[in-house]
C-alpha positions as CSV (number, residue, x, y, z in Angstrom):
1,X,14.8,-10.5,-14.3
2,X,11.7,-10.5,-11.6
3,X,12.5,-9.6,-8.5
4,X,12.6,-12.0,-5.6
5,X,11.7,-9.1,-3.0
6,X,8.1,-8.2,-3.0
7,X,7.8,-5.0,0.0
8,X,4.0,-4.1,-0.7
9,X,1.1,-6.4,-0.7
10,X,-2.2,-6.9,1.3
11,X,-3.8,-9.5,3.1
12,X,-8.0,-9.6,4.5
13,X,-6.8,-7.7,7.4
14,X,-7.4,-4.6,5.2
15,X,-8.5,-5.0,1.2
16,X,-6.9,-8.2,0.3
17,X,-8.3,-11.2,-0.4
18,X,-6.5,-13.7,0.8
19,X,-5.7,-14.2,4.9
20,X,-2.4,-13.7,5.9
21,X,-1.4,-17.3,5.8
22,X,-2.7,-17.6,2.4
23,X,-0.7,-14.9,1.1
24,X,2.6,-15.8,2.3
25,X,1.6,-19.4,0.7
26,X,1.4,-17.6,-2.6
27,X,4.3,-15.3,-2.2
28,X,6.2,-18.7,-1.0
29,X,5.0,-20.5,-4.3
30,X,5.6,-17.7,-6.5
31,X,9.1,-17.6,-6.0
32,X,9.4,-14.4,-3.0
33,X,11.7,-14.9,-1.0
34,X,11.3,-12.1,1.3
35,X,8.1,-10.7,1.9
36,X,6.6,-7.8,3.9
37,X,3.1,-7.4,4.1
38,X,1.5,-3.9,4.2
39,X,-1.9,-3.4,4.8
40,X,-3.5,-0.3,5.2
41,X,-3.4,1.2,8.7
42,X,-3.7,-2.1,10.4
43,X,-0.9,-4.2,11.9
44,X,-3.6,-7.1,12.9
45,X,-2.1,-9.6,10.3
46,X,1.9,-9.4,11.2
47,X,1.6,-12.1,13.9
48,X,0.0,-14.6,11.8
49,X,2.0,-13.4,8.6
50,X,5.3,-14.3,10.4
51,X,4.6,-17.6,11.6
52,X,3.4,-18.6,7.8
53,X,6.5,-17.1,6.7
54,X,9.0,-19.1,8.8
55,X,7.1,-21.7,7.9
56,X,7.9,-21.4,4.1
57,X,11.3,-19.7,4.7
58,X,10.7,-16.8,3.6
59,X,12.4,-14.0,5.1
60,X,9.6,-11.3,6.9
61,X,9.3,-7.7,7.0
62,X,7.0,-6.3,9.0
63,X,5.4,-3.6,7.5
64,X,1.9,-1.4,7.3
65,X,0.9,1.4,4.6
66,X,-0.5,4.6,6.7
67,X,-3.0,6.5,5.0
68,X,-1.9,10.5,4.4
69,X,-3.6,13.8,3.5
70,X,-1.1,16.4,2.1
71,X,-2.2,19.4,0.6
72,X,-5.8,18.2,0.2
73,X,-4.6,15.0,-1.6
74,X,-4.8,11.5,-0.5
75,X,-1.0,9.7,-0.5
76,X,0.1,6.1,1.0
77,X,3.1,5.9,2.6
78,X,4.6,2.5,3.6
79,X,6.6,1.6,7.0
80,X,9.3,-1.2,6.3
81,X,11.0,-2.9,9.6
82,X,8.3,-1.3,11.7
83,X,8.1,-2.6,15.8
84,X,4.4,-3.3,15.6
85,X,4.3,-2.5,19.5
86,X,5.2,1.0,19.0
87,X,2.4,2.6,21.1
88,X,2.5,5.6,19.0
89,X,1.9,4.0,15.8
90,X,-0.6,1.5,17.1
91,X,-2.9,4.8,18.5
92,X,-2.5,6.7,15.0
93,X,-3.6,3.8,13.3
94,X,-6.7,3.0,15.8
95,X,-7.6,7.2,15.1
96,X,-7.3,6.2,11.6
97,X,-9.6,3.1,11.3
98,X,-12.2,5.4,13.1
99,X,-12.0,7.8,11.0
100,X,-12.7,5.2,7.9
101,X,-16.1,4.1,8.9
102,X,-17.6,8.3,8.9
103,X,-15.8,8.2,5.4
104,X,-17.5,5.1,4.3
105,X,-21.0,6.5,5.6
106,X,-20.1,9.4,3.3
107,X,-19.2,7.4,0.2
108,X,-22.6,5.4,1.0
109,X,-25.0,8.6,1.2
110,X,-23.5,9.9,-2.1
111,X,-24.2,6.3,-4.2
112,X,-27.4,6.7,-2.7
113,X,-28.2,9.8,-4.0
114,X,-27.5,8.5,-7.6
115,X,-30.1,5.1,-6.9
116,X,-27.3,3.0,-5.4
117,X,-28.8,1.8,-2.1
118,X,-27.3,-1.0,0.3
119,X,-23.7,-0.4,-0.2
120,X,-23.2,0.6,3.1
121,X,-24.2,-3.1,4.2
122,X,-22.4,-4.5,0.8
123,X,-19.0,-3.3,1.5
124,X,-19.4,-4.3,5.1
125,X,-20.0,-7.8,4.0
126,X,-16.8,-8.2,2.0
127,X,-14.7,-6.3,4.7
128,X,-15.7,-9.0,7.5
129,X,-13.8,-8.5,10.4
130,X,-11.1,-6.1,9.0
131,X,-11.0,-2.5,8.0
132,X,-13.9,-0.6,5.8
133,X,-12.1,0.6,2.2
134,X,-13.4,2.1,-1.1
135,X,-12.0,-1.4,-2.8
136,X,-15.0,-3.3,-0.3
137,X,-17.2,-0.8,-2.6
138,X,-16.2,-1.7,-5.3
139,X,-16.2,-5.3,-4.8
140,X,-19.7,-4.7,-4.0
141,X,-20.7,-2.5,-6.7
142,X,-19.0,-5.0,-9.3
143,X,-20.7,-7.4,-8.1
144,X,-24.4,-5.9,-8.8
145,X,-23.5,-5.2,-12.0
146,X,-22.4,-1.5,-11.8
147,X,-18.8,-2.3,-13.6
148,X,-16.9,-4.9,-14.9
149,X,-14.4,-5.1,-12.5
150,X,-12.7,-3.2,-9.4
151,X,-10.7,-0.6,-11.7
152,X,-13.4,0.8,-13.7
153,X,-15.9,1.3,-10.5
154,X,-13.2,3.5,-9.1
155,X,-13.1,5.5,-12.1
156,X,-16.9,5.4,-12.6
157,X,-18.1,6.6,-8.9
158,X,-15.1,6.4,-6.2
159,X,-12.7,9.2,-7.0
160,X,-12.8,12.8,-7.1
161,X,-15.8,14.3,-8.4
162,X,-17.7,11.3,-8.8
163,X,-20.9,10.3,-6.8
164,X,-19.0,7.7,-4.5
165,X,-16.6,9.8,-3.5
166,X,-16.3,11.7,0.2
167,X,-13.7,14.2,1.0
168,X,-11.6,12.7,4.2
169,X,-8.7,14.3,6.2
170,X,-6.3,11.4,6.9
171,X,-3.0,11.8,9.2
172,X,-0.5,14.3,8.3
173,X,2.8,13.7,6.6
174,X,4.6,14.8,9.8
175,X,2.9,11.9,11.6
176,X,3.2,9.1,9.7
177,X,6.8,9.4,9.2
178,X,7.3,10.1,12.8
179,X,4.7,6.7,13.8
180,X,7.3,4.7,11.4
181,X,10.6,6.4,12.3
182,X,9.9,6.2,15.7
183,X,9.4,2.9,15.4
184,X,12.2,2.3,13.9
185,X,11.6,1.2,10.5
186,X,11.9,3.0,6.9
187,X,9.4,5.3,5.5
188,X,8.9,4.4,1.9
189,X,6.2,7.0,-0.2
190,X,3.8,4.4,-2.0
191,X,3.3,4.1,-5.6
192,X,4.0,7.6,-6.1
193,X,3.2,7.5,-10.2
194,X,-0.5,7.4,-9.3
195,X,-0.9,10.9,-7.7
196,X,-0.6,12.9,-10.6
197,X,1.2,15.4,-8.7
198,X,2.8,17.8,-11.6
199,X,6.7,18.0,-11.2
200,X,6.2,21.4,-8.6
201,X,4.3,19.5,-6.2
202,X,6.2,16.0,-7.0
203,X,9.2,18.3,-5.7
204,X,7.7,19.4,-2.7
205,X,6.5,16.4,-1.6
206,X,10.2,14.8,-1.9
207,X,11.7,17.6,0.2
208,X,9.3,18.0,2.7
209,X,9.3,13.9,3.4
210,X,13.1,13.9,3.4
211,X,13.2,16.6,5.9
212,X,10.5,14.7,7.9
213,X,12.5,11.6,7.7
214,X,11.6,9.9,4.9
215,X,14.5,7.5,3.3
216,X,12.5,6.1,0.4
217,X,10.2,5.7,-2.7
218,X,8.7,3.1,-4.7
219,X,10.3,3.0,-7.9
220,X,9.6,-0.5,-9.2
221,X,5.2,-1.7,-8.6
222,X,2.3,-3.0,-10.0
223,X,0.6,0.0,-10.9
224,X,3.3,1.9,-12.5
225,X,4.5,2.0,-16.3
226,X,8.0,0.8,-17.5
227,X,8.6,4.4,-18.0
228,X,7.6,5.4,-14.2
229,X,10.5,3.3,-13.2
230,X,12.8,5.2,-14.6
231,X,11.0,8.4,-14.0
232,X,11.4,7.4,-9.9
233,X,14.6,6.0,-10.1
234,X,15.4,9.0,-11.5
235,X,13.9,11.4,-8.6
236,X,15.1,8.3,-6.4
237,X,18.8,9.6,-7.3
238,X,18.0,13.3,-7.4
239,X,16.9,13.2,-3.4
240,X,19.2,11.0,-2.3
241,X,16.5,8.2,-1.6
242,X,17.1,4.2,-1.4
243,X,14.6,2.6,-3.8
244,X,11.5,-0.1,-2.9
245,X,10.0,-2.4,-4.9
246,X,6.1,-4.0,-4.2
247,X,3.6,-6.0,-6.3
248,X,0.7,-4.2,-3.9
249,X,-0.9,-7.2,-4.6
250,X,-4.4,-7.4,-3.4
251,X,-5.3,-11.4,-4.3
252,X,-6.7,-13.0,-7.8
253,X,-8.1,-10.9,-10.0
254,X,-7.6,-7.9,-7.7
255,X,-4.4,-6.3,-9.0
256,X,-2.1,-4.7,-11.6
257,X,0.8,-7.7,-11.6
258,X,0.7,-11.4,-10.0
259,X,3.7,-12.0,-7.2
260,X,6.6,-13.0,-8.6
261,X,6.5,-11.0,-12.3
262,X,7.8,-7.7,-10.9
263,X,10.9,-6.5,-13.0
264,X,14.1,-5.6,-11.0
265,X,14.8,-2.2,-9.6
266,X,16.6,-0.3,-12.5
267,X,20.7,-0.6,-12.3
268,X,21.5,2.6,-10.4
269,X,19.0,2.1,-7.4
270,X,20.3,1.9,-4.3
271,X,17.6,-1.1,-3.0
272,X,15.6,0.0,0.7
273,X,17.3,-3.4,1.7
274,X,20.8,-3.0,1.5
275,X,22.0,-3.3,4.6
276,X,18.9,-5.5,5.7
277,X,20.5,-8.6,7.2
278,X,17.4,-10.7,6.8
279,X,18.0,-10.5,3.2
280,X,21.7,-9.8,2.7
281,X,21.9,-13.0,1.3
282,X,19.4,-12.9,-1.5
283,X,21.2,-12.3,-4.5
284,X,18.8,-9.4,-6.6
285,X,20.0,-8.5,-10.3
286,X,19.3,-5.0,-11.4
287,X,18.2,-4.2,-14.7
């Protein structure tokens, strides 16, 4: 049964493709009928998002996904219900954005080095007016030929130990949990299948977010196997966390699943929305 919830998705205001009118247009016409958009570390798009959604009736979440180094690894961890005036989260995310353009130089000097030149100027072009991200490279890179599509140029020169890649300190743990918290929403760890943490440090990320704060993981999205959902429900149960479920989508041809196809949460889940009384009233089977 696909879910009608969709709580991780992305808009131009960060890597998506589509503006934030667009997307809720989609979600609407894909069946979603409550929607939070997420992008990363940028809450530009919620205003605009909202308005689009009421006009569709779809129910809004206001949301953002905070960028995070722990333990010399990049994580994602999503705010759900967040007060996008929360002066504390809207200065962490403005340190944040700063800090992507120095990384972006970085990722630039090291394509250069391999005879990539211009991708600097090429990512800029498909970021436009919102934040600077490896997937703008990659667009770029795809485009002159260097891969087939987005997926492979992050294997081929954008992560870890590969030309395109530049070692960045994000925010801490401790502070985005605290910039969401504070805010009062839910802090949900993103897509946690794809950090190939080993079950040690899987363990010691889960305790030290739940003593930070942290209420919730993604069990059910696009980039994670059927047997990842039960993997997380699993862990979901052992730390006593509700469970989220997001498409991350990204626009056409930019992501893992379409809007609309994600499965339900698996049957003993306890859903992030629960007692959410925007979307008490959507009826959501487990499977």
């Amino acid at each position: 049964m696909p879910s009608l919830i969709d709580l991780h998705c992305h808009s131009t205001v960060s890597d998506g493709v589509l503006p934030p009118t667009d997307l809720v247009n989609y979600a609407a016409d894909c069946g979603i009928l409550a929607l939070a958009l997420t992008d990363h570390d940028d809450l530009g798009g919620l205003d605009e998002a909202a308005r689009a959604a009421k006009s569709r009736d779809v129910r809004f979440i206001p949301g953002v996904e905070i960028s995070v180094t722990w333990r010399k690894r990049t994580l994602h961890i999503v705010g759900l219900r967040i007060d996008p005036t929360y002066p504390p989260l809207l200065e962490g995310l403005h340190r944040i954005r700063a800090g992507r353009h120095t990384r972006a130089e970085g990722m630039a000097a090291g394509l250069s080095k391999i005879g990539i030149h211009g991708s600097l100027e090429g990512a800029y072009q498909y970021s436009k007016e919102s934040i600077i991200s490896r997937t703008h490279f990659a667009r770029f890179l795809v485009e002159k030929g260097y891969a087939k599509d987005t997926r492979s140029v992050f294997k081929k020169y954008l992560v870890k130990g590969k030309p395109g890649y530049f070692e960045h300190e994000w925010t801490s743990l401790d502070n985005a949990v605290r910039w969401i918290t504070g805010s009062g929403g839910v802090a949900v760890i993103a897509h946690p299948g794809r950090y190939d943490l080993g079950r040690i440090n899987t363990s010691l990320l889960m305790n030290e977010f739940r003593n930070l704060g942290g209420t919730s993981i993604e069990v059910v999205t696009g980039s994670h196997s059927v047997p990842q959902y039960q993997q997380f429900a699993k862990i979901a149960k052992q730390f006593s966390f509700s469970a989220s479920t997001g498409s991350d989508y990204h626009g056409p041809g930019q992501s893992y699943i379409e809007m609309g196809r994600m499965p339900s949460l698996p049957l003993d889940c306890v859903p992030v929305w629960k007692n959410w009384p925007e979307v008490r009233d959507i009826v959501v089977e487990t499977v």
